[in-house]
ZAFISE-561368 format. One record per residue (C-alpha): residue number from 1; y, x, z. Coordinates in Angstrom, 3 decimals. Layout:
% residues N
{NUM,{Y,X,Z}}
...
This chain:
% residues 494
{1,{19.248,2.304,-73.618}}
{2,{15.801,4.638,-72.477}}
{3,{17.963,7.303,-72.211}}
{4,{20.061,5.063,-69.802}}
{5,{17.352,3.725,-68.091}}
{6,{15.935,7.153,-66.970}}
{7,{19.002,8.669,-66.023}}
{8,{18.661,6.277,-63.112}}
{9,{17.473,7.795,-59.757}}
{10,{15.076,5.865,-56.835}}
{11,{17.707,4.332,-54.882}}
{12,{19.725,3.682,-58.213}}
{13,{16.772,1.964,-59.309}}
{14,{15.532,0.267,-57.001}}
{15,{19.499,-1.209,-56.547}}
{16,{19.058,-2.302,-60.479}}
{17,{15.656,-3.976,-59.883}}
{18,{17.331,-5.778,-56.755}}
{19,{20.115,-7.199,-59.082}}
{20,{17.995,-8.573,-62.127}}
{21,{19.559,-5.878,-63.649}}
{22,{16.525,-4.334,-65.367}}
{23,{13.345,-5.284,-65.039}}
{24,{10.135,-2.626,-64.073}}
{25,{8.672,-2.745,-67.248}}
{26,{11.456,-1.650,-68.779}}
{27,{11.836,1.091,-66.883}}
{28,{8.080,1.903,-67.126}}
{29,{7.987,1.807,-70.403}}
{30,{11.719,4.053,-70.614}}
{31,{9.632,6.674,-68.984}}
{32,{6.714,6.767,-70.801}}
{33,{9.064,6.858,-73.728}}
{34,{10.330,9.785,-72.407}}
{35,{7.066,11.300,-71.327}}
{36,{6.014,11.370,-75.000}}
{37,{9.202,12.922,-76.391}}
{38,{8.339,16.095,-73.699}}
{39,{5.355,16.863,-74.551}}
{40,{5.822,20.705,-75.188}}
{41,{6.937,20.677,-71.356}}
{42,{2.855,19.949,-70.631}}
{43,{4.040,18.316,-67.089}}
{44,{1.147,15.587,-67.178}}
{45,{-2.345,16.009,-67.481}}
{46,{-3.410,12.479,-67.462}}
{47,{-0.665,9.700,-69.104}}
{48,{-1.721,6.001,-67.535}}
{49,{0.319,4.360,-69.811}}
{50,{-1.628,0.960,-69.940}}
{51,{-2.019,1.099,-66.311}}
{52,{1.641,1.433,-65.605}}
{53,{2.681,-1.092,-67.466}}
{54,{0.308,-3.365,-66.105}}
{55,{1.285,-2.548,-62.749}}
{56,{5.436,-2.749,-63.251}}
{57,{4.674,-6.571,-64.521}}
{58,{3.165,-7.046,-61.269}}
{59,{5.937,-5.789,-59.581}}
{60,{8.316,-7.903,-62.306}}
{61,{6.582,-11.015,-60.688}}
{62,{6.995,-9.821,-57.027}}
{63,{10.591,-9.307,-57.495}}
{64,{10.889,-12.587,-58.454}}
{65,{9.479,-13.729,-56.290}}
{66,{11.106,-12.259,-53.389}}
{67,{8.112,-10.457,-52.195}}
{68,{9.301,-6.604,-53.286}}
{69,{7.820,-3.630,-50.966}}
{70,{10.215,-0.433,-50.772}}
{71,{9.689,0.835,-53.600}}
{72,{8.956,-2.028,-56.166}}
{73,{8.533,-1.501,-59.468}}
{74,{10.013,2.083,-59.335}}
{75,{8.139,4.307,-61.877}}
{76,{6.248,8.047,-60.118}}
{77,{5.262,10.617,-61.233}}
{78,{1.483,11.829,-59.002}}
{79,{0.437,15.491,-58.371}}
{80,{-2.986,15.642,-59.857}}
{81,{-4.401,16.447,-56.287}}
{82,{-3.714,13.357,-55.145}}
{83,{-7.412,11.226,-55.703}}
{84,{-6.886,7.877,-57.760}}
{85,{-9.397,4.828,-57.715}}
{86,{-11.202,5.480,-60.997}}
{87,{-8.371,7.605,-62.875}}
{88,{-9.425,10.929,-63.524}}
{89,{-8.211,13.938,-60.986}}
{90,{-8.812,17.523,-61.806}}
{91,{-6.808,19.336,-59.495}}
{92,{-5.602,21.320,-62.308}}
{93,{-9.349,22.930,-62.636}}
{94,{-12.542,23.097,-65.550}}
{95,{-14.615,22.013,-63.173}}
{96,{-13.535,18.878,-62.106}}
{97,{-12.341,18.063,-65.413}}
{98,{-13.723,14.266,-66.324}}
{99,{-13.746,13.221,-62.428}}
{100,{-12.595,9.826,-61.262}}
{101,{-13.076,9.124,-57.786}}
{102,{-13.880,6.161,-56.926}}
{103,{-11.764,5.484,-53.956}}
{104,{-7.584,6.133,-53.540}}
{105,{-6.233,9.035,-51.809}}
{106,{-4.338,7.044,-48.433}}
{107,{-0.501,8.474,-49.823}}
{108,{-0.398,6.847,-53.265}}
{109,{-2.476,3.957,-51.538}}
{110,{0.524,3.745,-49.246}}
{111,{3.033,3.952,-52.357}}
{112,{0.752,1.315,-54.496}}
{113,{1.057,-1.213,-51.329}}
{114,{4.846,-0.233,-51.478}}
{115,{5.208,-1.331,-55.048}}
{116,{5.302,2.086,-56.868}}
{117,{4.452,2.525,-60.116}}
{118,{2.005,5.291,-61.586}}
{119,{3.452,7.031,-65.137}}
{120,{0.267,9.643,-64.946}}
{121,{-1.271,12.658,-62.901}}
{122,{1.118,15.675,-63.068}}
{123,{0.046,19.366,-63.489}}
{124,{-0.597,21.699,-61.264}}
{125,{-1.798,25.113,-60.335}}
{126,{-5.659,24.942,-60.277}}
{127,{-6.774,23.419,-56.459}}
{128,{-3.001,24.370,-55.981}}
{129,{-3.041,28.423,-55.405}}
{130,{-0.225,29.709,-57.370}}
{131,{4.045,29.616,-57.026}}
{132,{4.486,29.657,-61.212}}
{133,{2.149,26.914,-62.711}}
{134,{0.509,29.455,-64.843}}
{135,{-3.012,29.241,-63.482}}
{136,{-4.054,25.499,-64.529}}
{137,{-6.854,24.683,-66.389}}
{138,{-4.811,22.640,-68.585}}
{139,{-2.042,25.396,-69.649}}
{140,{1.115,26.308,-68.210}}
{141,{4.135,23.715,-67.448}}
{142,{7.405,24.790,-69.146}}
{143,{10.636,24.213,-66.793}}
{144,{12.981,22.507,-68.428}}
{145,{15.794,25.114,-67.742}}
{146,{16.454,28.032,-69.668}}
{147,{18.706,31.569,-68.723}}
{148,{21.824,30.768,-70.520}}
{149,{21.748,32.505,-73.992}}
{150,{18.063,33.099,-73.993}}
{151,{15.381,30.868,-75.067}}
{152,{12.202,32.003,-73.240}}
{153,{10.380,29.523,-71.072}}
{154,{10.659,29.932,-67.824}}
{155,{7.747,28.970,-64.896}}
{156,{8.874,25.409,-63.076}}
{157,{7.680,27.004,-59.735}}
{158,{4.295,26.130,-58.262}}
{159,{1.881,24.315,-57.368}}
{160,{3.649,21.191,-57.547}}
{161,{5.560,22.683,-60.833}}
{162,{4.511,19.559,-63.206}}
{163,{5.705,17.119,-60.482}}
{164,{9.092,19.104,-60.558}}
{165,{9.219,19.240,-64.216}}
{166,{8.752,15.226,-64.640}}
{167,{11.625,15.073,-61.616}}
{168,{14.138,17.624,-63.496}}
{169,{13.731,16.497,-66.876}}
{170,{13.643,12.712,-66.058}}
{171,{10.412,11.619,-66.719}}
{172,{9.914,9.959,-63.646}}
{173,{11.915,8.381,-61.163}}
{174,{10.457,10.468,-59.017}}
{175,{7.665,12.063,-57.793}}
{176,{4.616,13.495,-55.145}}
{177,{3.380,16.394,-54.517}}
{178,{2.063,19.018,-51.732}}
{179,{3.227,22.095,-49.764}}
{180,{0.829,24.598,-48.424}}
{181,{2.955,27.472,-48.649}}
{182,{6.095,26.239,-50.166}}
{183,{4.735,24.203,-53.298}}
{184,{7.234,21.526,-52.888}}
{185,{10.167,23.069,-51.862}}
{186,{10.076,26.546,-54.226}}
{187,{9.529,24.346,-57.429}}
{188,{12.198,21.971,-56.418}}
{189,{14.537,25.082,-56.058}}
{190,{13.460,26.420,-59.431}}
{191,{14.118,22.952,-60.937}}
{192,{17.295,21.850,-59.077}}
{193,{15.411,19.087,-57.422}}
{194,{15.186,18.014,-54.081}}
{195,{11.454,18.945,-52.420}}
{196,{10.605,17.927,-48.957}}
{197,{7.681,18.994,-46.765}}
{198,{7.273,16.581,-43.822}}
{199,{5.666,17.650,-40.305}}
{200,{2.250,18.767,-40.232}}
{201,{0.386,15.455,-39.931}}
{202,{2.758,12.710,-40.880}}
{203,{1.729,12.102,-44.482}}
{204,{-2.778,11.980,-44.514}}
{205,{-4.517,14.369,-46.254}}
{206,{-7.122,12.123,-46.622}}
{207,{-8.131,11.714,-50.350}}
{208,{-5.979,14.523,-50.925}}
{209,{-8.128,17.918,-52.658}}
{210,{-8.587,20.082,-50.130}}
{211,{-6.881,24.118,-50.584}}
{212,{-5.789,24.876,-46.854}}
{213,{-6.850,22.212,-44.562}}
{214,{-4.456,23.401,-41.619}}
{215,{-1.449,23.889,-44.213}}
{216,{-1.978,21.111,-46.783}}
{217,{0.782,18.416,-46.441}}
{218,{1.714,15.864,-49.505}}
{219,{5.870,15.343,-49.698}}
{220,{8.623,13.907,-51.974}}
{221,{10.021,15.324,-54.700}}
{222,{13.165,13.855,-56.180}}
{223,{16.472,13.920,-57.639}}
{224,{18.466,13.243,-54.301}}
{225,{17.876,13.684,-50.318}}
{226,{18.789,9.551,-50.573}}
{227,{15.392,9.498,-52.427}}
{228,{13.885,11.952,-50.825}}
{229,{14.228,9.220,-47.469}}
{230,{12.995,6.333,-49.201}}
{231,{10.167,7.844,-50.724}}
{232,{8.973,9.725,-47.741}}
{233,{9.238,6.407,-45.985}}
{234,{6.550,4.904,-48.330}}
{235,{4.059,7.606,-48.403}}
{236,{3.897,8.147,-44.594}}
{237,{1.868,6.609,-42.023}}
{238,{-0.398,7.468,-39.507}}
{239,{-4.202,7.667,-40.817}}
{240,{-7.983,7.375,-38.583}}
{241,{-9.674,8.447,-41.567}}
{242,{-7.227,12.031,-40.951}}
{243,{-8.340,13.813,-37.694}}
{244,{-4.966,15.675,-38.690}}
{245,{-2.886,12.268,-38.815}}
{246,{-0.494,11.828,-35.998}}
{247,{0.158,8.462,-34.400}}
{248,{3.957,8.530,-34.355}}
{249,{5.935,5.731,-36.028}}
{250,{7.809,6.422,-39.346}}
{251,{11.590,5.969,-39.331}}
{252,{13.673,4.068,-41.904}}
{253,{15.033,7.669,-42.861}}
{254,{17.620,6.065,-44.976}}
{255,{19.318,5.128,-41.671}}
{256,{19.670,9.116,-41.122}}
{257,{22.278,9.611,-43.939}}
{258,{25.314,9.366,-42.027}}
{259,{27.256,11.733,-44.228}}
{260,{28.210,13.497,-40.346}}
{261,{26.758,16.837,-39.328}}
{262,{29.579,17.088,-36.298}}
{263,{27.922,18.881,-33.221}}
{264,{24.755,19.821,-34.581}}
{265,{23.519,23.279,-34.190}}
{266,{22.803,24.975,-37.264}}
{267,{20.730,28.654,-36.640}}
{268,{20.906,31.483,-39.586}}
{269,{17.792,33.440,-39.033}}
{270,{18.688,37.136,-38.696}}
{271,{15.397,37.935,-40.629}}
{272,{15.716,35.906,-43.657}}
{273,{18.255,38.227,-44.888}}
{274,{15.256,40.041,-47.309}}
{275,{15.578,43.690,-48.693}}
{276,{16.351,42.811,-52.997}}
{277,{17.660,39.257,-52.156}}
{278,{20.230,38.650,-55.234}}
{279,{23.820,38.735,-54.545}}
{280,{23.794,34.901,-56.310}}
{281,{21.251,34.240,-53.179}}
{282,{23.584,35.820,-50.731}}
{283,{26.537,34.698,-51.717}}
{284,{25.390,30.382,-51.946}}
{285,{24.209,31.132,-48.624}}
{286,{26.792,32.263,-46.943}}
{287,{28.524,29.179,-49.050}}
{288,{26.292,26.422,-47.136}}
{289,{26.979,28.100,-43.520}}
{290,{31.162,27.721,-44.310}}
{291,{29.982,23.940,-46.064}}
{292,{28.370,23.224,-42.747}}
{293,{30.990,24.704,-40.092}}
{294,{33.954,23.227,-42.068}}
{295,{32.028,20.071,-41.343}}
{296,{31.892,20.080,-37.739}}
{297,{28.572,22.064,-37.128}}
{298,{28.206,24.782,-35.142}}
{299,{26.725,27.986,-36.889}}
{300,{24.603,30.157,-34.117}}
{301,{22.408,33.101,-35.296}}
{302,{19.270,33.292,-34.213}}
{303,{16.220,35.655,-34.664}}
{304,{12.590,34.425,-35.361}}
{305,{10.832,37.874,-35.023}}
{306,{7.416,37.538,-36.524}}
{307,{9.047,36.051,-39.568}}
{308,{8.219,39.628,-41.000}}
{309,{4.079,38.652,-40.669}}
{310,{4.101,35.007,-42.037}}
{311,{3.394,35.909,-45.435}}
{312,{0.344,38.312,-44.720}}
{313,{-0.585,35.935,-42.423}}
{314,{-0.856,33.042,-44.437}}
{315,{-2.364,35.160,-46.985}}
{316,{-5.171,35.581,-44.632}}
{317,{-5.368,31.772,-43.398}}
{318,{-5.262,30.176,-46.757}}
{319,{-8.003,31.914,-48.475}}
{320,{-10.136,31.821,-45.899}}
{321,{-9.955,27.916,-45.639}}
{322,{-9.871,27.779,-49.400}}
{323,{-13.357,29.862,-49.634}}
{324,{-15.017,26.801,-47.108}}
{325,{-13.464,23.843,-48.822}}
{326,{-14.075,25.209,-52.690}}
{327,{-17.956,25.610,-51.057}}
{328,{-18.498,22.128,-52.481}}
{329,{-17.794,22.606,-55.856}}
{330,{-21.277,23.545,-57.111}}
{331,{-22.542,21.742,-59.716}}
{332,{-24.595,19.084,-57.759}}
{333,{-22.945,15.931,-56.955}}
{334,{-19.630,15.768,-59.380}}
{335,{-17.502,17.788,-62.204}}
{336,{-18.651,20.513,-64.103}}
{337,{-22.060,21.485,-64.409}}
{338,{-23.724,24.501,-66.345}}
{339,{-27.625,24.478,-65.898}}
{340,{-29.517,27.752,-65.258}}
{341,{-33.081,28.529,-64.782}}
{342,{-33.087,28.100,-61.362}}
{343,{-30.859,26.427,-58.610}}
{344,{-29.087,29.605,-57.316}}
{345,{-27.927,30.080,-61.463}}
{346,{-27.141,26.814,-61.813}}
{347,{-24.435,27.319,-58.844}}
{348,{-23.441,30.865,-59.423}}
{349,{-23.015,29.255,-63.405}}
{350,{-20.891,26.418,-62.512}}
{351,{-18.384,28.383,-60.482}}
{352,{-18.046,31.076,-63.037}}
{353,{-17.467,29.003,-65.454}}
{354,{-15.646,25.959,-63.718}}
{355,{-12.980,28.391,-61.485}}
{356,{-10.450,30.433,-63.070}}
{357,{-8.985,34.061,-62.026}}
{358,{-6.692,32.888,-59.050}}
{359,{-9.362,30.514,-57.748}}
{360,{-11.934,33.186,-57.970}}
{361,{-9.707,35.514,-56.428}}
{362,{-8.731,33.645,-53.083}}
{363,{-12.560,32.530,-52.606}}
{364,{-13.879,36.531,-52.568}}
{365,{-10.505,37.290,-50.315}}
{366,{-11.017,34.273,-47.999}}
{367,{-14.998,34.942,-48.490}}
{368,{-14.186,38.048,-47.089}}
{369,{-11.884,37.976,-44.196}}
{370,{-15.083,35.319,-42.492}}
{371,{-17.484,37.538,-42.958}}
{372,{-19.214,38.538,-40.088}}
{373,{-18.031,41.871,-39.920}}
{374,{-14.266,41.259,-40.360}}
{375,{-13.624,37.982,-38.931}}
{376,{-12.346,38.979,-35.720}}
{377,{-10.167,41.997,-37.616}}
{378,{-8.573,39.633,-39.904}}
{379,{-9.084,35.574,-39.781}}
{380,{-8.810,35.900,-35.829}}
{381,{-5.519,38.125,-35.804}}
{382,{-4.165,35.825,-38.541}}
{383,{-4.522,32.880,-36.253}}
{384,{-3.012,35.116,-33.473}}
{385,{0.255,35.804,-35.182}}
{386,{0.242,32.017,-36.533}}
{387,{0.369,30.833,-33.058}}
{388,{3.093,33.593,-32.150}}
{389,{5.272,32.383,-35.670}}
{390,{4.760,28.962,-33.957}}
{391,{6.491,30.059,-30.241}}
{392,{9.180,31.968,-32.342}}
{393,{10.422,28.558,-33.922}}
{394,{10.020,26.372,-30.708}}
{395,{12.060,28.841,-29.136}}
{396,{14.997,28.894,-31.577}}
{397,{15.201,25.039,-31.523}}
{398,{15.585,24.647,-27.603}}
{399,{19.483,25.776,-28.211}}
{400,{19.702,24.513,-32.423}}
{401,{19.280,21.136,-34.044}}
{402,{17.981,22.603,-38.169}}
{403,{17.807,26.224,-39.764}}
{404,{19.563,26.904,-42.402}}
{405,{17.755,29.518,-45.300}}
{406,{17.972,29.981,-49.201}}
{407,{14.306,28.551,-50.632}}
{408,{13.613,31.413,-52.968}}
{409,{14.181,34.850,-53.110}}
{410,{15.318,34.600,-56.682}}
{411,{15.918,31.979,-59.605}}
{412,{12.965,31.063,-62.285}}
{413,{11.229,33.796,-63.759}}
{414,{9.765,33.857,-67.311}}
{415,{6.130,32.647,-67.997}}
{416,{4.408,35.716,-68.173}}
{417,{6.267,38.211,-66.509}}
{418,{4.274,38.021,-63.088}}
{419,{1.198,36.464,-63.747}}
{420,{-0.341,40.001,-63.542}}
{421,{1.380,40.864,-60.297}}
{422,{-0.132,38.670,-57.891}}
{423,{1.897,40.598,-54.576}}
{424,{5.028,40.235,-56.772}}
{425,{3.532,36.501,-57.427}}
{426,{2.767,36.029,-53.450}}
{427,{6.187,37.202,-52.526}}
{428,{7.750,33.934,-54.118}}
{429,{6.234,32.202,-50.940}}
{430,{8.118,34.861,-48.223}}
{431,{10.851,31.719,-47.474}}
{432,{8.915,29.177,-47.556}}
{433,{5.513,30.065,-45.757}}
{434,{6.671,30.483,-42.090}}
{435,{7.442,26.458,-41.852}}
{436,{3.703,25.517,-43.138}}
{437,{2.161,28.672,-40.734}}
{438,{4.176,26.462,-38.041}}
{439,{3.566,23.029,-38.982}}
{440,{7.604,22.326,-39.484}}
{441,{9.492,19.637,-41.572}}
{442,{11.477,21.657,-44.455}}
{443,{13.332,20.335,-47.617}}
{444,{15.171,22.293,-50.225}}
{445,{18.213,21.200,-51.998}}
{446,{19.879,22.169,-55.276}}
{447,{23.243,24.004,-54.145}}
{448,{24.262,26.326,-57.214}}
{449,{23.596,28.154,-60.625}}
{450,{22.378,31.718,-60.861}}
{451,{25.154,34.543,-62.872}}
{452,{22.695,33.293,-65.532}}
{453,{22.758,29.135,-64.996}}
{454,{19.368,28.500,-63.078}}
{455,{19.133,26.124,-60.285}}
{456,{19.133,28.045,-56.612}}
{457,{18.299,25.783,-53.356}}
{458,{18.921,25.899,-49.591}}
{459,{16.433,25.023,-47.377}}
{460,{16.870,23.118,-44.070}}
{461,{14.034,23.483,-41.480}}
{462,{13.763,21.446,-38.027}}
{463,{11.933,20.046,-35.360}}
{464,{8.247,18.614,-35.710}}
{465,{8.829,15.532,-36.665}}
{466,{12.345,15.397,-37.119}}
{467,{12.437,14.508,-41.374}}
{468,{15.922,12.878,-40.232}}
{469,{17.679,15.496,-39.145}}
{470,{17.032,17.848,-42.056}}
{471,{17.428,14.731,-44.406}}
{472,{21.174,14.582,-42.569}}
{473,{21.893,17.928,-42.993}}
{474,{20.407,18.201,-46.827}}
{475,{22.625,15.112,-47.632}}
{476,{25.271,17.321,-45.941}}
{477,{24.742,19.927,-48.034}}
{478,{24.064,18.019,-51.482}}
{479,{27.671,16.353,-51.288}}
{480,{29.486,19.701,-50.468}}
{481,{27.555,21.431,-53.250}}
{482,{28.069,18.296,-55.671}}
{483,{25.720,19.906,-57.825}}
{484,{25.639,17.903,-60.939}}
{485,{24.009,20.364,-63.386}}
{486,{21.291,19.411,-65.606}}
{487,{18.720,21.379,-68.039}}
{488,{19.429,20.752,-71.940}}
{489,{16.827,18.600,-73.462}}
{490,{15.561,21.201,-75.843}}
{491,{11.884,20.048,-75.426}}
{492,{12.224,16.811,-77.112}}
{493,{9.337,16.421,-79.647}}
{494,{10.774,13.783,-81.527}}
């Protein structure tokens, strides 16, 4: 019956609730069934077990009563970035290991006032800087695919890669996370989930730990674009507390899934064609252009020329505003702290000790490219070829509708093989990063298998602020793909 239970989706869920069909704590308690048995997959940090099941009686007793928000009593999984009233949130790092804030980030309060249900705080990358899930605190997540015929573990994709884990190997409904440079969409390609990154400014990043204030953005990660709508619906509003919030009003997205793509103008960008892409990668694009002109839309090519300086770009961008937010971390006020003789070792203690190897790296880069002597050189000419990445894209869509791109430029990789490589680590961002340097909506959906059975997605980028279009043409896409696959449940610890 568990097994049952959490084979069930978010819409398929929430239509069970609805019916008296099951009731939440069931369902809760399904999932953290299921939670336990995948331990080895190390996708949770923090387990609220007591909490949840607290909560999905509360929403048992809504239902009831008639009183249900959108997403009553459906069990999520929560990126642990995401800050939760008195529940400990580490952002995957040593040194804020033991903090519990003691206020609610505004996205999961959003989701809480919706009815959701919190299973625990997923894993992450520490403070989010990584596209593999290797560089937590708390150990590497394990995806739950494998390579057919081989059993090493492979990396779930990162940073949101414990989020995508719980998704793919049903241990939540579904789940939250955040995209700064394609930490959303590249784990939910690695994981054959759906990832979406809204517009710049429609979910608050308010409560949210900061990595790259002008690039953060908190999205939905699930096992359908249907899902994808209704969560996206909860977690979004418009936010004073965010000077980044924008004051536009949030759609029922659901309404968007028309199943009909007839008219719209689909762009293939010229330079997303990368030197090394896998013929697997090719070939299941070339698949979703013919799924999408044999149903109705019109294919146009189109060229977004600085596509080429997005990555080094962003590279420059990120650190830098990673080196001023991670300032705060010293020791002082919350988290880790190491004592020293004085106050300058008690700081330079802390941060030794409380940041690992990525962290450390992207502070001395971003550190760096602000100092006085190379600001202009770098940081400035970063923000220069941002704002020319961001002409390049409003340009394309005055004559197309949504882009159409693969997500990754190749399946999973082992755990391990990269983690020394951080260019070859950086380059798993090349798809992805343009839409966050430019403030666009992207999601990617599951489309195929690899020659050797991993999940690959397509990605669908539009308009700012058009989530429904891309949630259209994603829907589009999931139905003529009917991809079905799912990873073997090797992991069980039972």
């Amino acid at each position: 019956m568990s097994a049952d239970l959490t084979s069930l989706g978010l819409a398929e869920a929430r239509d069970a609730l609805a019916k008296k069909e099951v009731s939440s704590r069931e369902l809760t308690s399904a999932y953290l069934a299921a939670i336990e048995d995948a331990t080895p997959l190390n996708a949770f940090i923090t387990v609220t077990a007591d909490h949840a099941l607290a909560r999905a009686d509360q929403a048992d007793a809504r239902i009831a009563a008639g009183e249900g928000g959108l997403i009553e009593g459906l069990p999520l999984a929560i990126k642990d970035l995401f800050c939760t009233d008195q529940i400990q949130t580490t952002a995957g790092s040593h040194i804020l290991e033991g903090f519990k804030p003691q206020y609610e980030s505004t996205v999961t309060a959003n989701l809480w006032r919706q009815g959701g249900v919190m299973l625990g705080k997923t894993n992450l990358d520490e403070f989010a800087m990584g596209s593999s899930n290797e560089t937590s605190f708390y150990g590497s997540v394990k995806n739950p695919w494998r390579r057919d015929g081989d059993s090493a573990n492979l990396v779930p994709g990162g940073s949101s890669g414990g989020s995508a884990t719980a998704v793919s190997a049903h241990l939540a409904a579904a789940a939250i996370g955040t995209d700064t440079g394609g930490s959303i969409r590249q784990p939910a390609a690695f994981t054959g989930t759906v990832g979406l990154k809204p517009t710049y400014g429609r979910c608050s990043r308010w409560g949210v730990v900061a990595f790259a204030s002008s690039l953060d953005q908190a999205g939905p990660m699930t096992r359908s674009v249907r899902d994808a709508a209704i969560l996206l619906r909860a977690m979004a509003s418009y936010d004073s507390k965010d000077s980044t919030s924008v004051d536009i009003a949030v759609p029922d997205y659901e309404t968007a899934l028309t199943g009909d793509v007839k008219g719209l103008r689909i762009g293939i960008p010229t330079e997303y064609r990368v030197d090394g892409m896998p013929s697997d990668i090719e070939a299941l694009w070339d698949k979703g252009i013919e799924w999408l002109r044999s149903a109705g839309a019109e294919i146009v090519d189109v060229s977004l020329p600085h596509t080429r300086y997005a990555l080094p770009a962003y590279y420059i961008v990120a650190p830098a505003e990673a080196s001023s937010n991670l300032a705060r971390y010293d020791g002082v006020r919350y988290g880790l702290r190491v004592d020293g003789e004085q106050l300058q070792d008690m700081y330079e203690q802390t941060r030794a000790a409380g940041f690992g190897a990525e962290v450390k790296r992207r502070i001395l880069i971003g550190t760096y490219v602000l100092s006085a002597g190379y600001y202009d050189a770098y940081y400035l000419q970063a923000q220069k070829v941002r704002t020319l990445i961001k002409q390049d894209f409003e340009k394309v869509f005055e004559n197309v509708d949504a882009l159409l791109t693969p997500t990754t430029p190749t399946p999973a990789f082992g755990i391990g093989e990269r983690v020394d490589d951080p260019i070859s680590m950086y380059l798993n961002d090349v798809m992805t990063v343009p839409a966050n340097m430019a403030g666009l909506p992207g999601i990617s959906v599951p489309a195929g298998l690899s020659s050797d059975g991993l999940p690959l997605g397509l990605q669908v980028l539009g308009k700012a602020f058009d989530e429904a279009t891309i949630l259209r043409v994603g829907e589009m896409i999931e139905r003529a793909a009917s991809f079905d696959a799912r990873p073997q449940s090797w992991w069980s610890a039972s």
